[in-house]
Structure formats: structure tokens, C-alpha cells
ROVO-806685 format. One record per residue: residue number from 0; residue in one letter; x, z, y of N, C-alpha, C, O in turn. Coordinates in nm, 4 decimals, m for minus. Each point is the difference from the previous one (the first is absolute). Layout:
REM residues N
{node NUM; A; {X; Z; Y}; {X; Z; Y}; {X; Z; Y}; {X; Z; Y}},
...
This chain:
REM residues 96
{node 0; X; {2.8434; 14.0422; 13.8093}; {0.1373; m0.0412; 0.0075}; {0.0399; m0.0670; m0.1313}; {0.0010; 0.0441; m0.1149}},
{node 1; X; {0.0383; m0.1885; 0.1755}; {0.0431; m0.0689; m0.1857}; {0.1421; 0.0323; 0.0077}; {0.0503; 0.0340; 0.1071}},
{node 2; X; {0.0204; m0.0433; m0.2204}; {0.1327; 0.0196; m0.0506}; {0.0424; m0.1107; m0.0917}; {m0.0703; m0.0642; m0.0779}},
{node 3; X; {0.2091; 0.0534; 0.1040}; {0.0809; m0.1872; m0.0066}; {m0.0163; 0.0504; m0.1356}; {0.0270; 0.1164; m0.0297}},
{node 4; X; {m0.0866; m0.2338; m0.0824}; {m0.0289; 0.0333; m0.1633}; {0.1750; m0.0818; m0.0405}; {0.0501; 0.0452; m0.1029}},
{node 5; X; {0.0161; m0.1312; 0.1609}; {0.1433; 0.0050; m0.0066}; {0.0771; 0.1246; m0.0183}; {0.0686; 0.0208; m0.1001}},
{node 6; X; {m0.0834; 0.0776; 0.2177}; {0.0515; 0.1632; 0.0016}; {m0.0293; 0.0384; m0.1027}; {0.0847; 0.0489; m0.0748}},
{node 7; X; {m0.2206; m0.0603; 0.0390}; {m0.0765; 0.1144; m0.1402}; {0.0681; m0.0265; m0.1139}; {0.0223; 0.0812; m0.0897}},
{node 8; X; {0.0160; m0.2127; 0.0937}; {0.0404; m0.0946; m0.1974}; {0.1560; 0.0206; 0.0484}; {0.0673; m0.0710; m0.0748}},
{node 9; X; {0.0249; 0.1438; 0.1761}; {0.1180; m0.0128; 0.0040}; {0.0576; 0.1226; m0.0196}; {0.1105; 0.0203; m0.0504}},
{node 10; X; {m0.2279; 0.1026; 0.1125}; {m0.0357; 0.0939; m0.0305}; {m0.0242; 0.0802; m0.1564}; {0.0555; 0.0956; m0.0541}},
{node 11; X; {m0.1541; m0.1767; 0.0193}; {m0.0008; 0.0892; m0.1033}; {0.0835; m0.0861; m0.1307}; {0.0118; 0.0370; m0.1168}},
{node 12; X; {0.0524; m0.1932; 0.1968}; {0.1311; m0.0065; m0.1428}; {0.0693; 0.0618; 0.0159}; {0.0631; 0.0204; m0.1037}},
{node 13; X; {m0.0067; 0.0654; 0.2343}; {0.0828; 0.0547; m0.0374}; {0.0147; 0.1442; m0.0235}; {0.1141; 0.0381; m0.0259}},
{node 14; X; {m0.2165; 0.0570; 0.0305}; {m0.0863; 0.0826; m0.0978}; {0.0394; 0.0331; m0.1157}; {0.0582; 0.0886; m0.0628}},
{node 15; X; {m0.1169; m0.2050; 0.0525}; {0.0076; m0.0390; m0.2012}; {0.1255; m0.0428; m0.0053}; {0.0301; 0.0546; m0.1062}},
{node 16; X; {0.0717; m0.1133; 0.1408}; {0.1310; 0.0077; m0.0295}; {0.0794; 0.1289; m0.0257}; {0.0636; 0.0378; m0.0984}},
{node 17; X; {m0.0912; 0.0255; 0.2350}; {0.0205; 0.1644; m0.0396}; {0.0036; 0.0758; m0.1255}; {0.0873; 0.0642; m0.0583}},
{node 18; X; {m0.2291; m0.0965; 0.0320}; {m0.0685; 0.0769; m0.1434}; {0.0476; m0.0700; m0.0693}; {0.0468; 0.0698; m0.0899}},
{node 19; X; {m0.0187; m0.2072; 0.0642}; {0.0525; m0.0206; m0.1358}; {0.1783; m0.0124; m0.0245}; {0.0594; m0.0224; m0.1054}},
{node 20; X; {0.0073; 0.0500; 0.2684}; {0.1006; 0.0300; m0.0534}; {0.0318; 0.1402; m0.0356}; {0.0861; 0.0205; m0.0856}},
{node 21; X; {m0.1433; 0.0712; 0.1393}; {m0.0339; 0.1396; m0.0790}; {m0.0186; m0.0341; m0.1727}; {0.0920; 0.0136; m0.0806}},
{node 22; X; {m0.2168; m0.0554; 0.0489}; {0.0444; m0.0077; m0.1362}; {0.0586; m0.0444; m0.0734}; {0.0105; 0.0434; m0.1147}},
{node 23; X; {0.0561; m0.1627; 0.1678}; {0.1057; m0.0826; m0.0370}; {0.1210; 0.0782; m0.0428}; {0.0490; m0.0241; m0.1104}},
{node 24; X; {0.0179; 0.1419; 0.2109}; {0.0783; 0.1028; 0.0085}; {m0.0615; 0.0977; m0.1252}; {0.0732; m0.0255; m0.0955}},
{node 25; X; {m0.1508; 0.1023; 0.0626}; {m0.0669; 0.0546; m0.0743}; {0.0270; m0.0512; m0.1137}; {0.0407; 0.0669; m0.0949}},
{node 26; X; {m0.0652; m0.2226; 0.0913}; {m0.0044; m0.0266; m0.1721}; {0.1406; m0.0623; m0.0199}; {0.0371; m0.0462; m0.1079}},
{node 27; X; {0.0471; 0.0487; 0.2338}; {0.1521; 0.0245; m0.0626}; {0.0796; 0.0777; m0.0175}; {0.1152; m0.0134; m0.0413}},
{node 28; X; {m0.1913; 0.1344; 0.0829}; {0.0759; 0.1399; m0.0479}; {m0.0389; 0.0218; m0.1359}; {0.0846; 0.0338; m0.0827}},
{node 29; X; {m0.2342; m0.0541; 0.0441}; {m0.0079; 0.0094; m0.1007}; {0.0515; m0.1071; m0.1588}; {0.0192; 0.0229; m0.1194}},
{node 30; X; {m0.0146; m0.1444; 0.2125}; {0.0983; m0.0769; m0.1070}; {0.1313; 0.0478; m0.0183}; {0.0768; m0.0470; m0.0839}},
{node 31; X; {m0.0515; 0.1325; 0.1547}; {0.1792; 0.0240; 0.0189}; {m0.0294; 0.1554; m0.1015}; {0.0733; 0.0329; m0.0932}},
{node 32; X; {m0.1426; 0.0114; 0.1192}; {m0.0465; 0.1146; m0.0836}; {m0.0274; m0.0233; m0.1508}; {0.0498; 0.0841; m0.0748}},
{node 33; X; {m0.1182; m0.1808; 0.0202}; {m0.0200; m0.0367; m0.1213}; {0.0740; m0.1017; m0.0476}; {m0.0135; m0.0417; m0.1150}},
{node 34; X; {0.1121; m0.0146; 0.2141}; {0.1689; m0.0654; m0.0822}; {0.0782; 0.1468; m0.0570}; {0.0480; 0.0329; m0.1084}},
{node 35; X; {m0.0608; 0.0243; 0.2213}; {0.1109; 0.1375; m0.0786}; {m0.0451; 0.0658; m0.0888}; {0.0760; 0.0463; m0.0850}},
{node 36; X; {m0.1871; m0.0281; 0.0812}; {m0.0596; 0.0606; m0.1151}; {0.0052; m0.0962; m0.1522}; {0.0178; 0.0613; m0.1053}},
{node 37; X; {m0.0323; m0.1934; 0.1038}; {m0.0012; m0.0576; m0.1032}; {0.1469; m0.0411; m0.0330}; {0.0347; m0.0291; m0.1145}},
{node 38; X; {0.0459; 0.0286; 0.2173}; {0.1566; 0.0107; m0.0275}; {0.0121; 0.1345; m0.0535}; {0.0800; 0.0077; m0.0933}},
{node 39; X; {m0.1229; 0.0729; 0.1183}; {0.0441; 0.1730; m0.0547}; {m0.0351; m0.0086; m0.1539}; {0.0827; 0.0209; m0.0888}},
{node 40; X; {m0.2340; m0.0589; 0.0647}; {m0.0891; m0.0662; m0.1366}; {0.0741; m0.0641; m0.1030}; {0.0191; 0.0655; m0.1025}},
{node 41; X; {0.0383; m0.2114; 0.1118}; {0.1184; m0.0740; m0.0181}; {0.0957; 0.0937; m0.0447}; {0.0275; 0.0199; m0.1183}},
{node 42; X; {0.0273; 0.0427; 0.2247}; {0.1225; 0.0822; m0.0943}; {m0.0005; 0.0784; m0.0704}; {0.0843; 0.0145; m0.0885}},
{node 43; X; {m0.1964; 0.0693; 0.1128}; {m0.0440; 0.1073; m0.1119}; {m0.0428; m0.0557; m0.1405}; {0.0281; 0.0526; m0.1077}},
{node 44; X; {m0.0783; m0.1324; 0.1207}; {m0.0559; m0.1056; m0.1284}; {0.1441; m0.0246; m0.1035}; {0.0262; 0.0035; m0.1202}},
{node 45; X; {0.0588; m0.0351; 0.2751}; {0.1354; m0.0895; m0.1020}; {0.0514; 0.1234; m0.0655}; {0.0148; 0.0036; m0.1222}},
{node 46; X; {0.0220; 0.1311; 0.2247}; {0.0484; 0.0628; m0.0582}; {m0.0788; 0.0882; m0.1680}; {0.0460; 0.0666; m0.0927}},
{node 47; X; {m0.1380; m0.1018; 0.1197}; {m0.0754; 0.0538; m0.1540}; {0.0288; m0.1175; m0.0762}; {0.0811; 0.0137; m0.0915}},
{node 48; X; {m0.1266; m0.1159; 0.1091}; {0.0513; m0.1226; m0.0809}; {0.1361; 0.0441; m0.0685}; {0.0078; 0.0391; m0.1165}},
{node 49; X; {0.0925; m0.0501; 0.1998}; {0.1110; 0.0246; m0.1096}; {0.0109; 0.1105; m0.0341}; {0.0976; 0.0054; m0.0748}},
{node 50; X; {m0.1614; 0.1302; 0.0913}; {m0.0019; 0.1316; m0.0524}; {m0.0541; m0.0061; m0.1361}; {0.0401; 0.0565; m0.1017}},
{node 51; X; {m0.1235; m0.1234; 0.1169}; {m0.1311; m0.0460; m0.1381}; {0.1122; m0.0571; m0.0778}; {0.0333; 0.0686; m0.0966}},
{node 52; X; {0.0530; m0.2117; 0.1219}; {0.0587; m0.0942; m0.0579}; {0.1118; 0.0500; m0.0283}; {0.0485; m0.0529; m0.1000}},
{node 53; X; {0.0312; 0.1546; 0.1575}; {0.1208; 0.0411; m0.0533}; {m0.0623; 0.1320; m0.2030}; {0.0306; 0.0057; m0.1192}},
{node 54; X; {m0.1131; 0.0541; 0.2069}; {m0.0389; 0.0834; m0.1206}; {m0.0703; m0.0671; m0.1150}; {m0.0066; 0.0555; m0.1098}},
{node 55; X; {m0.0513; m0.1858; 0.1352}; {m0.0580; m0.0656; m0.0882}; {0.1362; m0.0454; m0.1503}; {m0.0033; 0.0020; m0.1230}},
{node 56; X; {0.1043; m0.0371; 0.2270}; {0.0856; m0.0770; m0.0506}; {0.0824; 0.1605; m0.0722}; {0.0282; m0.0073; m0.1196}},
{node 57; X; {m0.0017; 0.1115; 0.1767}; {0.0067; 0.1226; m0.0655}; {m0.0336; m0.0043; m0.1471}; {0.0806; m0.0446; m0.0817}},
{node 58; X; {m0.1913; 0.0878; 0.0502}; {m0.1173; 0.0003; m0.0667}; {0.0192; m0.1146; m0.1250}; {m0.0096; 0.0238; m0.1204}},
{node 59; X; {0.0312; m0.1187; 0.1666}; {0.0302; m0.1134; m0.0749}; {0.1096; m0.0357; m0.0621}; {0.0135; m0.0857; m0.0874}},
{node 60; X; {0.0808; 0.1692; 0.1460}; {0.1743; m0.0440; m0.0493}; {m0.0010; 0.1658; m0.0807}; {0.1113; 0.0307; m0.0427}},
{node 61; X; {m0.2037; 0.0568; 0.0228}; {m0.0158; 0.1198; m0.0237}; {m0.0521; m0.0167; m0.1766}; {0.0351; 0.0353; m0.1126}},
{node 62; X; {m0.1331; m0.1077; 0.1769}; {m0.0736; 0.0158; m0.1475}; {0.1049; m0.1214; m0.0952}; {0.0406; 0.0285; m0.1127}},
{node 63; X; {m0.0092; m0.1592; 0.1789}; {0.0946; m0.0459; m0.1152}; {0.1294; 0.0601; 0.0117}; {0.0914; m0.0413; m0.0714}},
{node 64; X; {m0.0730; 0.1355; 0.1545}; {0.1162; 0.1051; m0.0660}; {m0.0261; 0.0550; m0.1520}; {0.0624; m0.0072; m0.1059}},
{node 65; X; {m0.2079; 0.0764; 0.1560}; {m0.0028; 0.0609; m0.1618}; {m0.0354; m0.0628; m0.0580}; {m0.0024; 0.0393; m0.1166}},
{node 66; X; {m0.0407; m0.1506; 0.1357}; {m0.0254; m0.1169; m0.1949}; {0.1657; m0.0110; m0.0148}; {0.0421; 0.0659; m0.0952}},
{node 67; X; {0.0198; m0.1091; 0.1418}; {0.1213; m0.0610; m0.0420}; {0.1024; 0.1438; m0.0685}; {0.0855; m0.0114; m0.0878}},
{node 68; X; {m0.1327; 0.1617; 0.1696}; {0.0686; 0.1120; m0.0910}; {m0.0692; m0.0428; m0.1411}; {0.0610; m0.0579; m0.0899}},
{node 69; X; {m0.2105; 0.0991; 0.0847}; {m0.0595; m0.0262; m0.1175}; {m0.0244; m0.0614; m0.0974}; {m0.0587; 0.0271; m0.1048}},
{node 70; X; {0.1412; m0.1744; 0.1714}; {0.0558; m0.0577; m0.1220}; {0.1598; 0.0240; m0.0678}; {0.0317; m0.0313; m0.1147}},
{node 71; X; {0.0530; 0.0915; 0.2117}; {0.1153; 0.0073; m0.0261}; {m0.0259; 0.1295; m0.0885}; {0.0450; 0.0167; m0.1133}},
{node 72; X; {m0.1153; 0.0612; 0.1751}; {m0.0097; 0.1571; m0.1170}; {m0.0618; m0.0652; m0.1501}; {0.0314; 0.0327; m0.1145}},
{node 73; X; {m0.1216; m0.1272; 0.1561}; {m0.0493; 0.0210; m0.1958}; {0.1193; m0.1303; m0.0215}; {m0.0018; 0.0003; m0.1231}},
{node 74; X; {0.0671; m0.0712; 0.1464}; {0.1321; m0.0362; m0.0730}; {0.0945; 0.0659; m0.0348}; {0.0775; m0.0222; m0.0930}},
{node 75; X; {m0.0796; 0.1339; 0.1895}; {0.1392; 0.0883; m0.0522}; {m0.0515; 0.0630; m0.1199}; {0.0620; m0.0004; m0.1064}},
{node 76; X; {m0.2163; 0.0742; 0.1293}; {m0.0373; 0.0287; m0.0811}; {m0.0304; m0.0855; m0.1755}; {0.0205; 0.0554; m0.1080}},
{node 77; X; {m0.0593; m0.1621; 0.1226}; {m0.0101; m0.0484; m0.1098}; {0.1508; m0.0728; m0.0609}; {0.0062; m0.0528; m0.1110}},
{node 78; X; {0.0998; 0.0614; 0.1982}; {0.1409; 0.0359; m0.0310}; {0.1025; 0.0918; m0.0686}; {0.1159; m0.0117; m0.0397}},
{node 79; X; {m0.2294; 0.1287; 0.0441}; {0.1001; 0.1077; m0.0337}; {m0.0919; 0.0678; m0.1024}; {0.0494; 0.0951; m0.0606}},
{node 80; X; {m0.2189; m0.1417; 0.0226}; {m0.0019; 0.0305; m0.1223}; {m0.1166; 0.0885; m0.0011}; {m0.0679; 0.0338; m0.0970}},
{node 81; X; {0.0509; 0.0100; 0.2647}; {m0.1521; 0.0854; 0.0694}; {m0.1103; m0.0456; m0.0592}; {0.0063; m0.1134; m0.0477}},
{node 82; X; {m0.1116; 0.1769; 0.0383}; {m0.1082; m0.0349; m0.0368}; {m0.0583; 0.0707; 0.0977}; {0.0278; 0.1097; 0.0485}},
{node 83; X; {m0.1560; m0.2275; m0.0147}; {m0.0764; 0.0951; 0.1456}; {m0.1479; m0.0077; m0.0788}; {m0.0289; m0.0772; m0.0914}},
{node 84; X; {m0.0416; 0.1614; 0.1421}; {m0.1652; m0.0047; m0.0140}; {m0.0387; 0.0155; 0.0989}; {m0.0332; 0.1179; 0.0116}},
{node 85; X; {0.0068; m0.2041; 0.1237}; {m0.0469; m0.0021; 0.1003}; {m0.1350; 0.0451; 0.0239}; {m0.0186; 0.0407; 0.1147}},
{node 86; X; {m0.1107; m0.0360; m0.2162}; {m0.0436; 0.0144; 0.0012}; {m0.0649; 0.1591; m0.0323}; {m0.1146; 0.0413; 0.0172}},
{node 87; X; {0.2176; 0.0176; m0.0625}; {0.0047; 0.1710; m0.0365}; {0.0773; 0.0788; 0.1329}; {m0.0320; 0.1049; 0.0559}},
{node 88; X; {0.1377; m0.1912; m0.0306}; {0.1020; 0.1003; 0.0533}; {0.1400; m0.1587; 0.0777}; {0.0681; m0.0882; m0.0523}},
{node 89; X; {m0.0943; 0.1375; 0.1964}; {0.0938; m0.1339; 0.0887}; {0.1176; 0.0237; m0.0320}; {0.0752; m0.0888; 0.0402}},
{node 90; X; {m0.0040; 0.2026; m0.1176}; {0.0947; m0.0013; m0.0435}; {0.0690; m0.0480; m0.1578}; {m0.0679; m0.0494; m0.0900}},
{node 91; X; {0.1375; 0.0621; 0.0858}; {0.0890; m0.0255; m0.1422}; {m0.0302; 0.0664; m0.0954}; {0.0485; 0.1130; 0.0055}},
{node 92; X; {m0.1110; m0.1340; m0.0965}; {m0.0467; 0.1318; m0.1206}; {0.1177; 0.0261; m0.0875}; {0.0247; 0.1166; m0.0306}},
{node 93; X; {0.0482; m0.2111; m0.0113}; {0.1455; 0.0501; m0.0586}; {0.0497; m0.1222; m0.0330}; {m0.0705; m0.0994; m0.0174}},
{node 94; X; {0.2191; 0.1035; 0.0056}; {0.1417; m0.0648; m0.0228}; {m0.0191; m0.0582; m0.1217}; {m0.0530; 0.0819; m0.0750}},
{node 95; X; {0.0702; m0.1743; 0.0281}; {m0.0205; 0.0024; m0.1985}; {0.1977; m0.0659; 0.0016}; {0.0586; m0.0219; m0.1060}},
């Protein structure tokens, strides 16, 4: 018994249409899966980004906080007559 090879090639395109719209479906769940995930990625990133960038800037307006005391202290100090030995003692050794 022969069989129409038209049927067979109409047949098994559409087979294989089947199967590849199955994976077609498959690899758009999973694209839809790894948008949200790299959107989730993205924000977590940003939100450390400026966590990092706010404390950086902390840190920075911190430390020229204290240069700018430390210069205002040894002016007052060398104003009023202090003598420091920074190197003995971070304080004032005496008044002259």
C-alpha cells in the first residue's frame, strides 16, 4: 500500500509546527522570566548605586568637615596663644 508523499510533507509540516510552536511558547515564558528578573537586577543595582553614592558623599562632606574644624581649631588656637605638640599629645599642652 503506497501513501500520498503530499499527505506525508503536509503531515509532518504540520508536526513540526506543533513542536516548534511549543518551544516557541517555552522560550517566551522564559524571555518573560529573565526580563523580570533583570528588571528586578536593574533595580537592585540602582538601589545600591545610590546607597553606595549617598554614603560616599557622607564620608566625604565628613572628612572635609573635620579638616575645616582642624583648621579652625589650630587658628583659634594659634590665636589665643596655645601651643600644641601634636606629636606627644592631640591635645593642648598649655596656654602661654
Amino acid at each position: 500500500m503506497r501513501t500520498d508523499p503530499h499527505r506525508e510533507i503536509t503531515q509532518l509540516r504540520t508536526d513540526t509546527d506543533r513542536r516548534f510552536k511549543k518551544v516557541d511558547q517555552r522560550f517566551e515564558r522564559m524571555d518573560k522570566r529573565f526580563e523580570q528578573l533583570r528588571a528586578d537586577m536593574n533595580q537592585r543595582l540602582e538601589q545600591l548605586y545610590r546607597a553606595i553614592n549617598t554614603q560616599t558623599w557622607k564620608m566625604i562632606g565628613g572628612i572635609g568637615l573635620i579638616a575645616v574644624l582642624d583648621r579652625l581649631i589650630e587658628r583659634i588656637r594659634t590665636l589665643s596663644g596655645a601651643t600644641w605638640d601634636r606629636e606627644r599629645n592631640p591635645m593642648p599642652v598649655s596656654i602661654e
